[in-house]
C-alpha positions as semicolon CSV with decimal commas, in nm:
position;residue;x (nm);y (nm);z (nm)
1;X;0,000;0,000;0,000
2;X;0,143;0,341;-0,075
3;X;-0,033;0,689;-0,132
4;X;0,008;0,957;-0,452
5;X;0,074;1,315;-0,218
6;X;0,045;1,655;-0,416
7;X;0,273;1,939;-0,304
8;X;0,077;2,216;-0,465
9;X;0,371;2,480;-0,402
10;X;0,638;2,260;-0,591
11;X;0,369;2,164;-0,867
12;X;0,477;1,787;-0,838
13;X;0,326;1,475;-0,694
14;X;0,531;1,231;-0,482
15;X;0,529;0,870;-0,409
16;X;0,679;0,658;-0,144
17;X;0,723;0,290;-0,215
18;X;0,897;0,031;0,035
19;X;0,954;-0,325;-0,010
20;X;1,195;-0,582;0,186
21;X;1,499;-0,667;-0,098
22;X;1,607;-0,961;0,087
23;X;1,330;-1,232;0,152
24;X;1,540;-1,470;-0,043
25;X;1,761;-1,515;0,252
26;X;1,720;-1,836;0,461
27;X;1,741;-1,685;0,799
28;X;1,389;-1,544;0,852
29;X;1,489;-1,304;1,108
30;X;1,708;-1,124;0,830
31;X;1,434;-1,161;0,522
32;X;1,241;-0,860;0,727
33;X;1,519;-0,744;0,919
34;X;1,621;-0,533;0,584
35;X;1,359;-0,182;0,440
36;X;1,420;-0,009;0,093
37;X;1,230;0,264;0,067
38;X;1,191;0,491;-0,274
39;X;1,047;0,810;-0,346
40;X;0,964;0,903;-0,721
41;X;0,818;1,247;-0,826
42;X;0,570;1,341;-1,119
43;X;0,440;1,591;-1,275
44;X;0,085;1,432;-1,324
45;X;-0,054;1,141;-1,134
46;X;-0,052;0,936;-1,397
47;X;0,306;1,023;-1,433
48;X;0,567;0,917;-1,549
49;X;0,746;0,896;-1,288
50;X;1,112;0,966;-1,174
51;X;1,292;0,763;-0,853
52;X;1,465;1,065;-0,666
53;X;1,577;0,899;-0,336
54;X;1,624;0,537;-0,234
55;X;1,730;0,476;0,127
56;X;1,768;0,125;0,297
57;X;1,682;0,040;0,689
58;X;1,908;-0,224;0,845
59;X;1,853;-0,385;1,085
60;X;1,543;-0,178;1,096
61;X;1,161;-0,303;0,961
62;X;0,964;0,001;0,850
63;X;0,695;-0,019;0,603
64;X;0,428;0,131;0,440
65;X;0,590;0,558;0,456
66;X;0,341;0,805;0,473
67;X;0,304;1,183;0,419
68;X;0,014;1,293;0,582
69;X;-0,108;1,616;0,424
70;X;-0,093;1,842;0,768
71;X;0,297;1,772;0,838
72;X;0,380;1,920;0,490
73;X;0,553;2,290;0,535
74;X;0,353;2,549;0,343
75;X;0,627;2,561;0,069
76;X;0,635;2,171;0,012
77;X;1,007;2,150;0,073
78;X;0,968;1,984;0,454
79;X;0,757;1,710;0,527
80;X;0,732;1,455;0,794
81;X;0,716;1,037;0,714
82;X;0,529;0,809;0,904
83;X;0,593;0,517;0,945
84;X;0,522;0,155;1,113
85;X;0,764;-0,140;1,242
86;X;1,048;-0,220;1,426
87;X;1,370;-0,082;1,541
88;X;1,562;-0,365;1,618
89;X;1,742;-0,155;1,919
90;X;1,480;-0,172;2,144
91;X;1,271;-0,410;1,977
92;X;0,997;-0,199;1,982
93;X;0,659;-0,177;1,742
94;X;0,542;0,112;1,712
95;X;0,456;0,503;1,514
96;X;0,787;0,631;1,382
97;X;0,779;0,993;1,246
98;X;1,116;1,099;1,008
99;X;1,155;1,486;0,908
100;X;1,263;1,475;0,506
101;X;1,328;1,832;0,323
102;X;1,328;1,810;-0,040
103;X;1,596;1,984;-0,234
104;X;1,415;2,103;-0,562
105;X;1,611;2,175;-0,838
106;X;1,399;2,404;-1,110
């Protein structure tokens, strides 16, 4: 599941995507133990679209980033990411929230 966000002062639509890149290994505490998360940017929602940031999470299990319209700064350049899962240093499940600024090149 991922969402389409509009940042009306940039003019450009963004879209987080996450997936775990190593569920081929045999040790199932390491298949989720891995998160790749990507961020593409349009022009239009139906695109196309451009990857502009790909970060990976080790030994960290986030999923599913989010931009939730209200923590977006009124000139679209600083949002705030939340996110679900694990962080394997306390072993605890819960809300995670990640400032990103965007660095728009015109």
């Amino acid at each position: 599941m991922t969402g389409i966000h509009f940042l009306a002062p940039l003019g450009l639509y963004i879209l987080p995507q996450w997936h775990y890149p190593r569920l081929d290994l045999k040790d199932p505490r390491r298949r989720w133990g891995v998160t790749r998360w990507e961020f593409y940017h349009a022009p239009a929602p139906w695109g196309p679209w451009t990857l502009f940031f790909c970060q990976e999470f080790e030994p960290e299990a986030w999923y599913n980033p989010s931009i939730p319209s209200k923590f977006i700064s009124e000139d679209g350049r600083i949002l705030w990411i939340f996110t679900a899962g694990n962080n394997s240093i306390k072993e605890d499940y819960k809300l995670w929230m990640f400032p990103m600024t965007l660095d728009v090149v015109t």
